[in-house]
N, CA, C and O atoms as a CHARMM CRD file, in Angstrom:
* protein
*
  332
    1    1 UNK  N      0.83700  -1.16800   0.00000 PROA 1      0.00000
    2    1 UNK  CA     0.00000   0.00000   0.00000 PROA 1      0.00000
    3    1 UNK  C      0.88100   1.23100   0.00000 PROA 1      0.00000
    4    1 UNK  O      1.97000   1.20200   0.57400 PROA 1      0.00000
    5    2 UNK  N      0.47900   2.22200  -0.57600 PROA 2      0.00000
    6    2 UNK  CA     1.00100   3.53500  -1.14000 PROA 2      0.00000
    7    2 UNK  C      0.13200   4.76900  -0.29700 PROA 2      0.00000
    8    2 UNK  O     -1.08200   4.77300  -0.09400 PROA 2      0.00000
    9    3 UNK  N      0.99200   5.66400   0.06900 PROA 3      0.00000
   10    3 UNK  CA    -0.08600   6.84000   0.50700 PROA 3      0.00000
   11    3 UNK  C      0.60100   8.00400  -0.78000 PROA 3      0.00000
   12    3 UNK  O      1.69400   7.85100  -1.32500 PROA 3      0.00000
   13    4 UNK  N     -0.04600   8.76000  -0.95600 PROA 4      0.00000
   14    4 UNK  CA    -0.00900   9.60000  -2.18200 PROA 4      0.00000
   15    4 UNK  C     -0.96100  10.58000  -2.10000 PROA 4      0.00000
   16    4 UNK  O     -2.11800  10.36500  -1.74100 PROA 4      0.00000
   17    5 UNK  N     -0.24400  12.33000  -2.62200 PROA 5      0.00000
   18    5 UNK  CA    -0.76800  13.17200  -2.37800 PROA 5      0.00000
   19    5 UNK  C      0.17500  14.23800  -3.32900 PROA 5      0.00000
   20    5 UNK  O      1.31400  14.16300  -3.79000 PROA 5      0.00000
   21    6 UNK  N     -1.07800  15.43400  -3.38600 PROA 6      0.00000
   22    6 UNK  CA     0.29200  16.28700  -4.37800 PROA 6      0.00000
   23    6 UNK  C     -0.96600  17.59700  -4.03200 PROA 6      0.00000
   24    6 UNK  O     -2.06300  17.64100  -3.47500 PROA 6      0.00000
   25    7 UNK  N     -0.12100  18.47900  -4.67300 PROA 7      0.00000
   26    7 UNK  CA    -0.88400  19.86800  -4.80900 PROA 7      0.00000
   27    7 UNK  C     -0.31200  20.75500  -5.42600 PROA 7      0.00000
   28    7 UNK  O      0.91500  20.85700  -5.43700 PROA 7      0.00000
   29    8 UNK  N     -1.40900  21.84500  -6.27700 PROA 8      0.00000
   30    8 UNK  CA    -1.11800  22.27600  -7.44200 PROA 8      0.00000
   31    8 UNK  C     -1.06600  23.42800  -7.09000 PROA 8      0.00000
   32    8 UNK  O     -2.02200  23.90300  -6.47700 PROA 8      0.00000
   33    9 UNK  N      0.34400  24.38600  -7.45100 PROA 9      0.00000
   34    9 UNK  CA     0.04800  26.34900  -6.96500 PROA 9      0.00000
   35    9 UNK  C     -1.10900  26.71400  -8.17000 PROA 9      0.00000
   36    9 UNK  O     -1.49700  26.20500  -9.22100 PROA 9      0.00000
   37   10 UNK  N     -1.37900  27.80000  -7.42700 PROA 10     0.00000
   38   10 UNK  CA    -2.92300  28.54800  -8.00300 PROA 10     0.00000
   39   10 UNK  C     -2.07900  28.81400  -9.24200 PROA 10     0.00000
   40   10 UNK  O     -0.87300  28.57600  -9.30100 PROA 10     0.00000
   41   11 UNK  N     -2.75400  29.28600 -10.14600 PROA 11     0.00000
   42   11 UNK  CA    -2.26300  30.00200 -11.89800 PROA 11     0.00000
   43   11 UNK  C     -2.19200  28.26600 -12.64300 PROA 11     0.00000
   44   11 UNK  O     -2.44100  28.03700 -13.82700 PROA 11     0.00000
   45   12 UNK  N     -1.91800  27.53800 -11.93200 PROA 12     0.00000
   46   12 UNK  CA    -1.24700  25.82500 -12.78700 PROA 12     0.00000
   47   12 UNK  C     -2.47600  25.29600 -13.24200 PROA 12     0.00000
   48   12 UNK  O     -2.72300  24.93700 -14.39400 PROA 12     0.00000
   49   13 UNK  N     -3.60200  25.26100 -11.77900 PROA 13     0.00000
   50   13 UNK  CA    -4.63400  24.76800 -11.85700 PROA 13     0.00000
   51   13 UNK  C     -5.60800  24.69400 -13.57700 PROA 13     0.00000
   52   13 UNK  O     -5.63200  25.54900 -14.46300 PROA 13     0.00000
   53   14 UNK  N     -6.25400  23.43300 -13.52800 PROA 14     0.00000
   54   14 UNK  CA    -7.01800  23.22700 -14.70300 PROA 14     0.00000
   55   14 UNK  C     -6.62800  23.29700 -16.16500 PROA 14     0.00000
   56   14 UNK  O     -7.34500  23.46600 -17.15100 PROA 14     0.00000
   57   15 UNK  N     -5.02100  23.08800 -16.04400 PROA 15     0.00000
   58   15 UNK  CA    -4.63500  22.67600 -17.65400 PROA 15     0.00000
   59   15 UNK  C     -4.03300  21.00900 -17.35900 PROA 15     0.00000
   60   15 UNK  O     -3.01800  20.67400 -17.96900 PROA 15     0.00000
   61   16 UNK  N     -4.56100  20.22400 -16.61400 PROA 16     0.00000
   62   16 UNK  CA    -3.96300  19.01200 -16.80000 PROA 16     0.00000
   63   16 UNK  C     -2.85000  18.13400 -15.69100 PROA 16     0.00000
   64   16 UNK  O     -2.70200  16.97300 -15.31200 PROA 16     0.00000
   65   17 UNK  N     -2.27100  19.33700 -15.48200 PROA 17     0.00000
   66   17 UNK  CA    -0.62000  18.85100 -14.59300 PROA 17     0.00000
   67   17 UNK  C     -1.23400  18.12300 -13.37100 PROA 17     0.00000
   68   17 UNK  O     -0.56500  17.18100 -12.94500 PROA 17     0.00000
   69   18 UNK  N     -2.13600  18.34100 -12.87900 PROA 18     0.00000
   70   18 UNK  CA    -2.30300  17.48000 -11.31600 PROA 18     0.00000
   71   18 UNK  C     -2.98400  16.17200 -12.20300 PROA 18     0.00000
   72   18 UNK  O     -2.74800  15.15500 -11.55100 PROA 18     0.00000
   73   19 UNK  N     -3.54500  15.92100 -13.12700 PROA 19     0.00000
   74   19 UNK  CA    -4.19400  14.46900 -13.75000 PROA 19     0.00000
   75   19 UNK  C     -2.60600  13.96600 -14.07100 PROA 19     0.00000
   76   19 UNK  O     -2.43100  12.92600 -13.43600 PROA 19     0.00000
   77   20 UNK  N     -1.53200  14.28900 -14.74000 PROA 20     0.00000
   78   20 UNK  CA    -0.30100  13.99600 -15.10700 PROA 20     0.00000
   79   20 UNK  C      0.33600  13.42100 -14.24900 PROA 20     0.00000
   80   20 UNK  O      0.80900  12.28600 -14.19600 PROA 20     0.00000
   81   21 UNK  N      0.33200  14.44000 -13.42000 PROA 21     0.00000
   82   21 UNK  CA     1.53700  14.20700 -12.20400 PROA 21     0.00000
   83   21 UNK  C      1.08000  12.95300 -10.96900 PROA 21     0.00000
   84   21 UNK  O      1.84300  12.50400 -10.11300 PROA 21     0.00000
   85   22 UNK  N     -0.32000  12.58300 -11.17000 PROA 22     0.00000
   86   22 UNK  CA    -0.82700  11.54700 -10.57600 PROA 22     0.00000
   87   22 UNK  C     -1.34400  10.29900 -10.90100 PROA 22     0.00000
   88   22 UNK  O     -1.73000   9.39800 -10.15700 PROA 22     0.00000
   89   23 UNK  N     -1.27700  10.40600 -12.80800 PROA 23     0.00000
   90   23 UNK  CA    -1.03200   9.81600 -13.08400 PROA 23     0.00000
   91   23 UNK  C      0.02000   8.92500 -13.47600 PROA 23     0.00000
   92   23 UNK  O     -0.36900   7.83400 -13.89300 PROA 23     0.00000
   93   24 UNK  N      1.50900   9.16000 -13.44000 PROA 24     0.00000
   94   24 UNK  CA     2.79100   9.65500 -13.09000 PROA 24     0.00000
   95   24 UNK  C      3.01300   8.91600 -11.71300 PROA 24     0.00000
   96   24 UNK  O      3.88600   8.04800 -11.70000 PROA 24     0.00000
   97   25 UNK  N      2.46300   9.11600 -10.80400 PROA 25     0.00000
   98   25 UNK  CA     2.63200   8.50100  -9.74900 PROA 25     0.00000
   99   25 UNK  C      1.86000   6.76400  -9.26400 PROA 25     0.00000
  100   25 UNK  O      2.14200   5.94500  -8.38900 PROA 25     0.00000
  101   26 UNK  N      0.69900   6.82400 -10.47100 PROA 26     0.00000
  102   26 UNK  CA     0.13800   5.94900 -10.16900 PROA 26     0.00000
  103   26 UNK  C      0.86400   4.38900 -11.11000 PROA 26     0.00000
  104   26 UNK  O      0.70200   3.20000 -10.83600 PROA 26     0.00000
  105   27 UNK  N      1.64000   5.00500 -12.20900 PROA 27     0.00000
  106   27 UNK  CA     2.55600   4.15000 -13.12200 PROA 27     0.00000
  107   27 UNK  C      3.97000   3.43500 -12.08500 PROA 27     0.00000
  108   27 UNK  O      4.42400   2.29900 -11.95200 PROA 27     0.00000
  109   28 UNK  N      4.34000   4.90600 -11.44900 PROA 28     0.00000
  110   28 UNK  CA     5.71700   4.21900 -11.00300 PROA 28     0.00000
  111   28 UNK  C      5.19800   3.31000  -9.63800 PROA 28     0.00000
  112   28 UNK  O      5.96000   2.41000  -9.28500 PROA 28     0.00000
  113   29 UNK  N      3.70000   3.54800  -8.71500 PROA 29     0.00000
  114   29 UNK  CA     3.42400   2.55800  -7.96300 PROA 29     0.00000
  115   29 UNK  C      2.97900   1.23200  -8.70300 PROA 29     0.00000
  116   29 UNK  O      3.36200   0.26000  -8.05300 PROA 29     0.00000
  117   30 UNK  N      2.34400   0.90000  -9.76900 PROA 30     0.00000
  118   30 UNK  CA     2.32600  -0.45000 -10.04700 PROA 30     0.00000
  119   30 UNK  C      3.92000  -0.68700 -10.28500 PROA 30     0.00000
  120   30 UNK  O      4.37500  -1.70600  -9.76600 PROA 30     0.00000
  121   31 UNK  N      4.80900   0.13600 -11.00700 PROA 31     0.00000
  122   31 UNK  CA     6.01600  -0.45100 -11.09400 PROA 31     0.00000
  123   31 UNK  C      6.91900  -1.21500  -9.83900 PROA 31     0.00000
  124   31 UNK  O      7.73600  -2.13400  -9.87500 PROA 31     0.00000
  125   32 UNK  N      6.47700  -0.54400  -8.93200 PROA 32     0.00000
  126   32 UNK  CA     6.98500  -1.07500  -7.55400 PROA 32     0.00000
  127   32 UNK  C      6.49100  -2.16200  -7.10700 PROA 32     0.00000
  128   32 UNK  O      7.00500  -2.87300  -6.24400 PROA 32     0.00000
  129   33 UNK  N      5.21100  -2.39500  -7.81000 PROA 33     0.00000
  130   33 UNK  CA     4.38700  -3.08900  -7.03300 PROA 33     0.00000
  131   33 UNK  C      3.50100  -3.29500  -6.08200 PROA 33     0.00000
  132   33 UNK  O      3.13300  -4.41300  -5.72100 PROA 33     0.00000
  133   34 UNK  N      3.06900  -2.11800  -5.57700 PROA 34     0.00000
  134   34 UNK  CA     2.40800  -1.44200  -5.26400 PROA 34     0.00000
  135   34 UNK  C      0.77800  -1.78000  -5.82400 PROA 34     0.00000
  136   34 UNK  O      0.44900  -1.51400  -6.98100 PROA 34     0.00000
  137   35 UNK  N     -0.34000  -2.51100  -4.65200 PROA 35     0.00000
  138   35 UNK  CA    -1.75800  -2.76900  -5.13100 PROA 35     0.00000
  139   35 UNK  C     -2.45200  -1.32500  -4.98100 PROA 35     0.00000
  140   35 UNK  O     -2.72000  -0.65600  -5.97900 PROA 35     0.00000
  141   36 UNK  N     -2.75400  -0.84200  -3.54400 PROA 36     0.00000
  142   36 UNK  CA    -3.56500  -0.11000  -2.92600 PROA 36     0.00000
  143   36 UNK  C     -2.77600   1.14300  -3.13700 PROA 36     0.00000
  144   36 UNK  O     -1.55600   1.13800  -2.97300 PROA 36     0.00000
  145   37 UNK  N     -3.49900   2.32600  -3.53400 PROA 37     0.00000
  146   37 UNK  CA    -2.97200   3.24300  -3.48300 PROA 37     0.00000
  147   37 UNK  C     -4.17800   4.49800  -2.30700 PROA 37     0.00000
  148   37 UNK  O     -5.23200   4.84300  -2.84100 PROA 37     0.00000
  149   38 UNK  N     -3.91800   4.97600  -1.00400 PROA 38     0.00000
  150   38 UNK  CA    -4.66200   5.75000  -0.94900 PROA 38     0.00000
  151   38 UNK  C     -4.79300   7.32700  -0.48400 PROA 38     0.00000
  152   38 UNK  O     -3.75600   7.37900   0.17800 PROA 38     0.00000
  153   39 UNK  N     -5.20000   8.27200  -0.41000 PROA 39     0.00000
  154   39 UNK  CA    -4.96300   9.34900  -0.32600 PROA 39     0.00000
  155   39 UNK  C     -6.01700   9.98800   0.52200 PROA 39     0.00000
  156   39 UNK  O     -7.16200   9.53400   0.51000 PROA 39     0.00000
  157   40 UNK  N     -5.59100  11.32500   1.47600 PROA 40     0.00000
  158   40 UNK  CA    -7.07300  12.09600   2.02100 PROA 40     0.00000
  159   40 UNK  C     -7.80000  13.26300   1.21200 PROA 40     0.00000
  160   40 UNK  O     -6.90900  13.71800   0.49500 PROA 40     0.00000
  161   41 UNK  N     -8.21900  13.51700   1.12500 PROA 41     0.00000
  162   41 UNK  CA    -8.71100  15.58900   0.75700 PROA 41     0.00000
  163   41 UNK  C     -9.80800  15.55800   1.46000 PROA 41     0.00000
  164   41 UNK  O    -10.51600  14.70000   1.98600 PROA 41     0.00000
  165   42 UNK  N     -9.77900  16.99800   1.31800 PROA 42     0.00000
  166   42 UNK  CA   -11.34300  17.81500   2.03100 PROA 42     0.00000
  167   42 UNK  C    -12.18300  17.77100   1.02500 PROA 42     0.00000
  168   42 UNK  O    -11.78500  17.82900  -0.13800 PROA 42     0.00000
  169   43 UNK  N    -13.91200  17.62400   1.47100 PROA 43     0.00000
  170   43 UNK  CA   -14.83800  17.44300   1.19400 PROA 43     0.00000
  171   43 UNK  C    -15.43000  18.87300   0.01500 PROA 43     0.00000
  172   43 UNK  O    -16.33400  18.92600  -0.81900 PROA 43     0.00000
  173   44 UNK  N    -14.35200  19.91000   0.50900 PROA 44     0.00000
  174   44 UNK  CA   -14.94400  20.75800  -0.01600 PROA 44     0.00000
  175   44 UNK  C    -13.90200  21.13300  -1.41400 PROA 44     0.00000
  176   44 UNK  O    -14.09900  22.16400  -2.05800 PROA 44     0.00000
  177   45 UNK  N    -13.07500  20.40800  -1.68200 PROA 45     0.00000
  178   45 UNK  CA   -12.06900  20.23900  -2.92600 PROA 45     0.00000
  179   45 UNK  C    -12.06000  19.66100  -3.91000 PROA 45     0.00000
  180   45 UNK  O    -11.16000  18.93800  -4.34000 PROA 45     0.00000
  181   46 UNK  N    -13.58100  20.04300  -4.62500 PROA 46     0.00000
  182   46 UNK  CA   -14.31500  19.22300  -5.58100 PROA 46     0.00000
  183   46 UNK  C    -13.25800  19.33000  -6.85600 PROA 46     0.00000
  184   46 UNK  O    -13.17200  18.60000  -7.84300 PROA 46     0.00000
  185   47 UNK  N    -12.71300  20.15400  -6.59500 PROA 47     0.00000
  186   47 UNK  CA   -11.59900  19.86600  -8.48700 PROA 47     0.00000
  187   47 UNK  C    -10.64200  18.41900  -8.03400 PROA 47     0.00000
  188   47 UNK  O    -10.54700  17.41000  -8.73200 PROA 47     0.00000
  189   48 UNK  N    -10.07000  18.60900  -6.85500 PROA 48     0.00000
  190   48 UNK  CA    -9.41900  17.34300  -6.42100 PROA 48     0.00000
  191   48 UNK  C     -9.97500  16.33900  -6.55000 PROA 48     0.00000
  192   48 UNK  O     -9.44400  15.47800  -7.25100 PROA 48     0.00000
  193   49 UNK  N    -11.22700  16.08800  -5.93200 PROA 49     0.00000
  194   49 UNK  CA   -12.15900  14.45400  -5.95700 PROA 49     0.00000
  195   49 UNK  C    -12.45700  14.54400  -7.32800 PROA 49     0.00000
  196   49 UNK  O    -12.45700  13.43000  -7.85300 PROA 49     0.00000
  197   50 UNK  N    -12.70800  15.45900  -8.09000 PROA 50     0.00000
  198   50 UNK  CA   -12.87300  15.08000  -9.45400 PROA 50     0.00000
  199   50 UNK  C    -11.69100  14.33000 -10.38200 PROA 50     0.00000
  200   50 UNK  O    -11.86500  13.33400 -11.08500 PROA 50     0.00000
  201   51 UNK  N    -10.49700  15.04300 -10.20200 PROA 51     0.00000
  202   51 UNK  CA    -9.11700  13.89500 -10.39300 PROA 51     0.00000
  203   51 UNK  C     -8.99600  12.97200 -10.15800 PROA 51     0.00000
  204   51 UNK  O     -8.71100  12.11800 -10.99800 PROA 51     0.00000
  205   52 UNK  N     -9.15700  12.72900  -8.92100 PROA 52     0.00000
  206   52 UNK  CA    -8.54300  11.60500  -8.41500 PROA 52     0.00000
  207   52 UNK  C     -9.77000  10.53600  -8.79400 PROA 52     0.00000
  208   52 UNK  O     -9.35200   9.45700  -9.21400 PROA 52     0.00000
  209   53 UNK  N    -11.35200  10.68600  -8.70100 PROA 53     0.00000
  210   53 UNK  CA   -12.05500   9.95500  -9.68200 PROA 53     0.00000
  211   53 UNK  C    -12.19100   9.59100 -11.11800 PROA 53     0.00000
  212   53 UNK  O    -12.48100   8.45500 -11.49300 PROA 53     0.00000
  213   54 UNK  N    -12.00100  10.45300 -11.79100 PROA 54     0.00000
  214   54 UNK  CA   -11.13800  10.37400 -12.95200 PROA 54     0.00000
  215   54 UNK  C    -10.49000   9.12600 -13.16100 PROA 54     0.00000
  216   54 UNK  O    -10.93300   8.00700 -13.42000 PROA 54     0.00000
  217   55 UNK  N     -9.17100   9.63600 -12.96400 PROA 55     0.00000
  218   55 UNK  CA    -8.18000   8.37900 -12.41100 PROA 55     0.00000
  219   55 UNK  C     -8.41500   7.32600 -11.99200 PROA 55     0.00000
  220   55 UNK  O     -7.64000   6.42000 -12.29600 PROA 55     0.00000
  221   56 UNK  N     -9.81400   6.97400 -10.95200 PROA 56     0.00000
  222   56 UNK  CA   -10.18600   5.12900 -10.64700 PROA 56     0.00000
  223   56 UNK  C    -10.36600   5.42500  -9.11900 PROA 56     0.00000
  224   56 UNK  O    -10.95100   4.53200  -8.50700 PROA 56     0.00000
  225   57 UNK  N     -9.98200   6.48100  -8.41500 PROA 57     0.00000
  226   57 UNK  CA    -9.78400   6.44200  -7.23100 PROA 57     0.00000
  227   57 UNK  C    -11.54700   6.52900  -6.71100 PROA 57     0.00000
  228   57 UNK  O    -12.44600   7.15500  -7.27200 PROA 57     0.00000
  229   58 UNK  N    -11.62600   5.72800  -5.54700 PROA 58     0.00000
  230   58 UNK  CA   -12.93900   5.57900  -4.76000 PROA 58     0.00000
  231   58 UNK  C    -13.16800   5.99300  -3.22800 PROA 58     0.00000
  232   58 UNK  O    -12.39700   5.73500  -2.30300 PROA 58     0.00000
  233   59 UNK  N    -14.55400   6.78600  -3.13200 PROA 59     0.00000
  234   59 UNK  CA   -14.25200   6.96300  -1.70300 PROA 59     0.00000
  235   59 UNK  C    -14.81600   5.74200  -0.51600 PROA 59     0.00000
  236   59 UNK  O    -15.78300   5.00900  -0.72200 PROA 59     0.00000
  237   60 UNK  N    -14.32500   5.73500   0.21000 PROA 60     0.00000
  238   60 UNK  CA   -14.21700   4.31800   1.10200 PROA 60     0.00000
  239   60 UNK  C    -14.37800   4.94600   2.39400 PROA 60     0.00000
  240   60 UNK  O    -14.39400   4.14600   3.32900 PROA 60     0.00000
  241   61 UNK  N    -14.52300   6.37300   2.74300 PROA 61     0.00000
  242   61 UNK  CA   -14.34400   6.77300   3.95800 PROA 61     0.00000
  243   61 UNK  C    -14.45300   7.72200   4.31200 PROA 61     0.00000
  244   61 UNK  O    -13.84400   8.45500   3.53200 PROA 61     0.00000
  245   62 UNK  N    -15.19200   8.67500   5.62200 PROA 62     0.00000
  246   62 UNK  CA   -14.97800   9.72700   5.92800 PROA 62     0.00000
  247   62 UNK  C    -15.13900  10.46400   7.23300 PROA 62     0.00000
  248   62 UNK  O    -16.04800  10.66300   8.03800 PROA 62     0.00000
  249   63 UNK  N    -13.64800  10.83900   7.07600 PROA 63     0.00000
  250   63 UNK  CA   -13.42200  11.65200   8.86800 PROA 63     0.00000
  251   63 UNK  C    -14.38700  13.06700   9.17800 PROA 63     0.00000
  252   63 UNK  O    -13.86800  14.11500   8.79300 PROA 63     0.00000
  253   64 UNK  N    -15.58100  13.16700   9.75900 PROA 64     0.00000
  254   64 UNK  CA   -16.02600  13.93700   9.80200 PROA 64     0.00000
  255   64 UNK  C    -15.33700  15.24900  10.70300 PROA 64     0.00000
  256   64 UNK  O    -14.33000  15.21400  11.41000 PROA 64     0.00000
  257   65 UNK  N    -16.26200  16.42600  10.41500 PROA 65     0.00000
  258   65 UNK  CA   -15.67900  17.41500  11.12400 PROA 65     0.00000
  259   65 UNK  C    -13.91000  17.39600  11.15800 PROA 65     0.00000
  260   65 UNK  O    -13.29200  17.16900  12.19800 PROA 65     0.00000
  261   66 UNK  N    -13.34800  17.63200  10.04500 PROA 66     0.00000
  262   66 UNK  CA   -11.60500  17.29500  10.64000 PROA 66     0.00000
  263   66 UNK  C    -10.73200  18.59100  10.70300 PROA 66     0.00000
  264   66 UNK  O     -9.65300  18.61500  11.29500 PROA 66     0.00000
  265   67 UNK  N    -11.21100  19.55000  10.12400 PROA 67     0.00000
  266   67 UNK  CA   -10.70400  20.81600  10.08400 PROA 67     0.00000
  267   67 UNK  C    -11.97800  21.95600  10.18300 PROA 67     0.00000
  268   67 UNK  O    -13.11400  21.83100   9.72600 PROA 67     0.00000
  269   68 UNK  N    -11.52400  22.86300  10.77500 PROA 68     0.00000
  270   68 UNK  CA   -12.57000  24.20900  11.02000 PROA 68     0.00000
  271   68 UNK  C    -11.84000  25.28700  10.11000 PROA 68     0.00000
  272   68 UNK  O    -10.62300  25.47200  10.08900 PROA 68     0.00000
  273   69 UNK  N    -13.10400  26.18900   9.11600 PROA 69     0.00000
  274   69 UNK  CA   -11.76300  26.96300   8.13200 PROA 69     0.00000
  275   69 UNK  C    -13.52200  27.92200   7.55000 PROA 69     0.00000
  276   69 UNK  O    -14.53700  27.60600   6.92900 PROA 69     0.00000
  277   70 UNK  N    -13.06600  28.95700   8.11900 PROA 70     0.00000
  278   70 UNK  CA   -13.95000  30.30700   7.94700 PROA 70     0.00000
  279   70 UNK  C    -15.58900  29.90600   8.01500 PROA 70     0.00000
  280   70 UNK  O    -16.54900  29.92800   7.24500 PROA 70     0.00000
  281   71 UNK  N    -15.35400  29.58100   9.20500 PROA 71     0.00000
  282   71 UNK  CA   -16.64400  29.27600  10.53200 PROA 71     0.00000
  283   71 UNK  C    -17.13900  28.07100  10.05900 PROA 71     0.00000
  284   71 UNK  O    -18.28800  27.79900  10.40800 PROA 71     0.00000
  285   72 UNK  N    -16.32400  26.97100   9.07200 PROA 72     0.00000
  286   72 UNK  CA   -17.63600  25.99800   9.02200 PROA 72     0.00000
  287   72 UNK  C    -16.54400  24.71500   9.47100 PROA 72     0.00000
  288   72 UNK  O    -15.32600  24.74600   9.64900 PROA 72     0.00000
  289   73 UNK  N    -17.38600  23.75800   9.55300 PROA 73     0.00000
  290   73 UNK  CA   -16.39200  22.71800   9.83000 PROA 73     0.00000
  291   73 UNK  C    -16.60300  21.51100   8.62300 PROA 73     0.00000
  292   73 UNK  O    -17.71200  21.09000   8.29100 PROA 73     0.00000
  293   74 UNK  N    -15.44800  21.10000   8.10500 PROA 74     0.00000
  294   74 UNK  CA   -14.86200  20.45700   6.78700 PROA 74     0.00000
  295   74 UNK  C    -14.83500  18.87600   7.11400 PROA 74     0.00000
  296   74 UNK  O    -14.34900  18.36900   8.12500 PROA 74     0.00000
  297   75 UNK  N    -15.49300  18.17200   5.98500 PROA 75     0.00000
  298   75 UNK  CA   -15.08700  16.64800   6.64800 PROA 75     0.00000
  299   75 UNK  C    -13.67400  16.34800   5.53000 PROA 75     0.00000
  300   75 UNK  O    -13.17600  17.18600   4.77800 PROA 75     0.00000
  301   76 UNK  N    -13.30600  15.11900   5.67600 PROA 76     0.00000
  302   76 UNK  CA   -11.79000  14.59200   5.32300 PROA 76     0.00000
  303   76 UNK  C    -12.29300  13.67800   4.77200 PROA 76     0.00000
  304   76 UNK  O    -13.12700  13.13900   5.50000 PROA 76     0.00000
  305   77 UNK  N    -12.13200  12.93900   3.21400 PROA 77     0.00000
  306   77 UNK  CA   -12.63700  12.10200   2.15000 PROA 77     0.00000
  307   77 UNK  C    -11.52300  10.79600   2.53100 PROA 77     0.00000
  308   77 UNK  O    -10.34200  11.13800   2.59600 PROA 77     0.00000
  309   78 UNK  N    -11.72800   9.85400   2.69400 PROA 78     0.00000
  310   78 UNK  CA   -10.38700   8.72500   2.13200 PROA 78     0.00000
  311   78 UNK  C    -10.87100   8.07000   0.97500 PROA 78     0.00000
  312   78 UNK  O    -11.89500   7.38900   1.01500 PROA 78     0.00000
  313   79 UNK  N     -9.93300   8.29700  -0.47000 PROA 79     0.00000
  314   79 UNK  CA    -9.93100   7.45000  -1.37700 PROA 79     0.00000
  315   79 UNK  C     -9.20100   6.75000  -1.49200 PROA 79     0.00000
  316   79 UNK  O     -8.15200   6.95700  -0.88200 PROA 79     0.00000
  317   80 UNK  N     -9.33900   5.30300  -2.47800 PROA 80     0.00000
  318   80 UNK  CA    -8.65900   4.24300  -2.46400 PROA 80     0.00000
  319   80 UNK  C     -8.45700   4.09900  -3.71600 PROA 80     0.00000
  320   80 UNK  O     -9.49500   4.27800  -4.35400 PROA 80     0.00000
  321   81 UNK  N     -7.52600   3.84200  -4.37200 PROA 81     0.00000
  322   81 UNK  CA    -6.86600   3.08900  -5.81700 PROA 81     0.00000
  323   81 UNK  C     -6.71200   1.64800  -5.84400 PROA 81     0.00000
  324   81 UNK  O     -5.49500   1.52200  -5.71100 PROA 81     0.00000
  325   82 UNK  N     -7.31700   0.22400  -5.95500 PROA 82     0.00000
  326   82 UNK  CA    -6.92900  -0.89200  -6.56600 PROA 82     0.00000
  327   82 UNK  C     -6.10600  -0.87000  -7.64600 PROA 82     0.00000
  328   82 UNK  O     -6.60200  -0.48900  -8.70700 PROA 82     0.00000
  329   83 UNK  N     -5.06600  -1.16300  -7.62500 PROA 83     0.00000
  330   83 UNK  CA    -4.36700  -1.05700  -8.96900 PROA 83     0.00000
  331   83 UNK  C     -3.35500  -2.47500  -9.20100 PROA 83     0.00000
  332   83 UNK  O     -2.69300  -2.59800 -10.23100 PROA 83     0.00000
């Protein structure tokens, strides 16, 4: 099992590079050998869960309430990669 995570500076966003660069990551973990791949984000980081679904990734889990961030409170997604 693999934990895996990345993040994109603002201006980069929405030409591709975070689908690349994780997809990129998801090549050199089968190369390792590597089955499970899984990762966290916030609930409210819909361009992220949209990638990483994209990609195959599933959600399997969720830490409620995990961060507080301009008065509201955020739950924490766990997705999973079979690969």
């Amino acid at each position: 099992m693999g934990v895996v995570g990345i993040g994109i500076r603002q201006g980069y966003r929405n030409v591709g590079i975070g689908t690349q660069r994780l997809g990129l990551l998801i090549t050199k973990a089968k190369e390792m050998g590597l089955k499970i791949l899984i990762l966290w984000v916030f609930s409210t980081n819909k361009r992220a869960i949209h990638v990483y679904e994209k990609l195959g990734f599933k959600e399997t889990g969720r830490y409620p309430k995990t961060i507080y961030r301009d008065g509201n409170y955020i739950d924490e997604i766990v997705m999973v990669l079979e690969i």
